[in-house]
C-alpha positions, 0 to 999 in steps of 0.5 A: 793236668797230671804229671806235669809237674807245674809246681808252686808257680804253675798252681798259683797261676791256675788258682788265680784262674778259678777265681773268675772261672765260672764253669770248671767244674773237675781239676786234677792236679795229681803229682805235680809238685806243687807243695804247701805254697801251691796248696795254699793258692788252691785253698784261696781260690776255693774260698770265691769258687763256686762252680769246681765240684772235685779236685784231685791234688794226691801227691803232692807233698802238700804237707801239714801247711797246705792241707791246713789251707784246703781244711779252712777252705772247706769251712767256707766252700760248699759247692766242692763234692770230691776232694782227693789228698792221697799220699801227701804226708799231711800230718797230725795237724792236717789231720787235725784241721781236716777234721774241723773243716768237716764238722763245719762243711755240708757239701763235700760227699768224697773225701781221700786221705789214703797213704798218709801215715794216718795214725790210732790218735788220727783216727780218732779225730776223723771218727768225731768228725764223723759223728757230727758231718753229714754230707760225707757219703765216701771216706778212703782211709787205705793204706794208713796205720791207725790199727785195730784201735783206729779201726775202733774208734771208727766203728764207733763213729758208724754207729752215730754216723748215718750218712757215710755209704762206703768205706776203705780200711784196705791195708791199715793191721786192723786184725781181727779185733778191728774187725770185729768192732767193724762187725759191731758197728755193721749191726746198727748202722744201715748207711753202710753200702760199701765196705773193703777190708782188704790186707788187714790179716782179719782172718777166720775170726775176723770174718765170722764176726762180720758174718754174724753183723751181715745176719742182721745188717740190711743196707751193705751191698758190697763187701770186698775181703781180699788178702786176709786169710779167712780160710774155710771157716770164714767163708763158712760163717758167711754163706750161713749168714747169706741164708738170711741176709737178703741185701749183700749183692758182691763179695770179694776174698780169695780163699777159693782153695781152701774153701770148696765147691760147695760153700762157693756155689752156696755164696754165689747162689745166695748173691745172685737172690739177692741181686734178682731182688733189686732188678726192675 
């Protein structure tokens, strides 16, 4: 039901509906209009439902109010595996009240908060979160503002955290110093199976440290680099690095240009292995 734009009054209406339903088990409600009222409804309704397992509600202008509803929601929910918040400025306090539903919550495994003005102080309170939750397998943090510092704060998380499969920082200025705590992290955790880094100007020295993590790190299988100008020398540092790691199966930048034949043949010939390795 995307794009239709139902509002408060057409939200109330279906979440009254979810709770007698006993077979809805998807609803996607993205860009509807439905605001912080229309939230709310949904979040009550979740509270009884038991049988909706994901639910997309980016772009609504939900606000702080109404994710308040969907995070208390989620304190006594459990059968609700994918919930998507994009871009619906939620705020600190959402943030905030988010994060205490997923200390509480054991079911949801997919959690979308991309665009919404995601804050270093933000970023903090998600990475607790983190350390204790452990039914989160995919977290999407793209398009946010937490920085390099928020990038610290989080990779501090992973490396508690056990739980968590992928991961996207796309687009947050993580810099080459958040990066590099990334790459600390990657040393120790092996839950990490996906990890996209795109746009955050990381550059060469951002993925050398990321290269020297993948000389140790066993568990990540995708690796996505784009727009972050690692140049020659970070395309470098990562085939040395393939030469030993044997688990990384995809890889994504687009230096091409600058790196040569050569380097790119030893990538590919190193990524190819490793996917031969986990064919039946």
């Amino acid at each position: 039901m995307n794009r239709n734009n139902i509002g408060r009054e057409g939200a109330a209406a279906i979440a009254k509906a979810l709770e007698k339903n006993r077979t809805l088990q998807e609803l996607f409600l993205w860009e509807n209009n439905i605001g912080s009222e229309g939230a709310a409804a949904m979040a009550e309704a979740l509270e009884t439902n038991r049988t909706l397992q994901e639910l997309i509600l980016c772009q609504n202008t939900i606000g702080s109010e109404g994710t308040t509803a969907m995070a208390k929601a989620l304190e006594m929910n459990m059968t609700l595996q994918r919930l998507r918040l994009g871009s619906n400025n939620i705020g600190s306090e959402g943030i905030a009240e988010i994060a205490k539903g997923l200390e509480k919550n054991q079911s949801l495994e997919s959690l979308h908060l991309d665009a919404n003005i995601i804050g270093r102080e933000d970023a903090a309170v998600i990475a607790k979160a983190l350390e204790t939750n452990q039914s989160l397998r995919y977290l999407n943090l793209n398009e946010n503002i937490f920085g390099r510092e928020g990038a610290a704060v989080i990779a501090m998380a992973l490396e508690t955290n056990q739980s968590l499969e992928a991961l996207n920082l796309d687009e947050n200025e993580i810099e080459t110093e958040g990066a590099a705590a990334i790459a600390k992290a990657l040393e120790t955790n092996q839950s990490l199976r996906y990890l996209s880094l795109c746009d955050n100007n990381i550059e060469r020295e951002g993925a050398a440290a990321i290269a020297k993590a993948l000389e140790m790190n066993q568990s990540l299988r995708f690796l996505v680099l784009y727009e972050n100008n690692i140049g020659r020398e970070g395309a470098v540092a990562i085939a040395k690095a393939l030469k030993t790691n044997m688990a990384l199966q995809r890889l994504g930048f687009d230096d091409y240009k600058y790196v040569g034949s050569e380097v790119l043949a030893e990538i590919d010939e190193a990524l190819e292995r490793n996917q031969r390795q986990t064919e039946p």
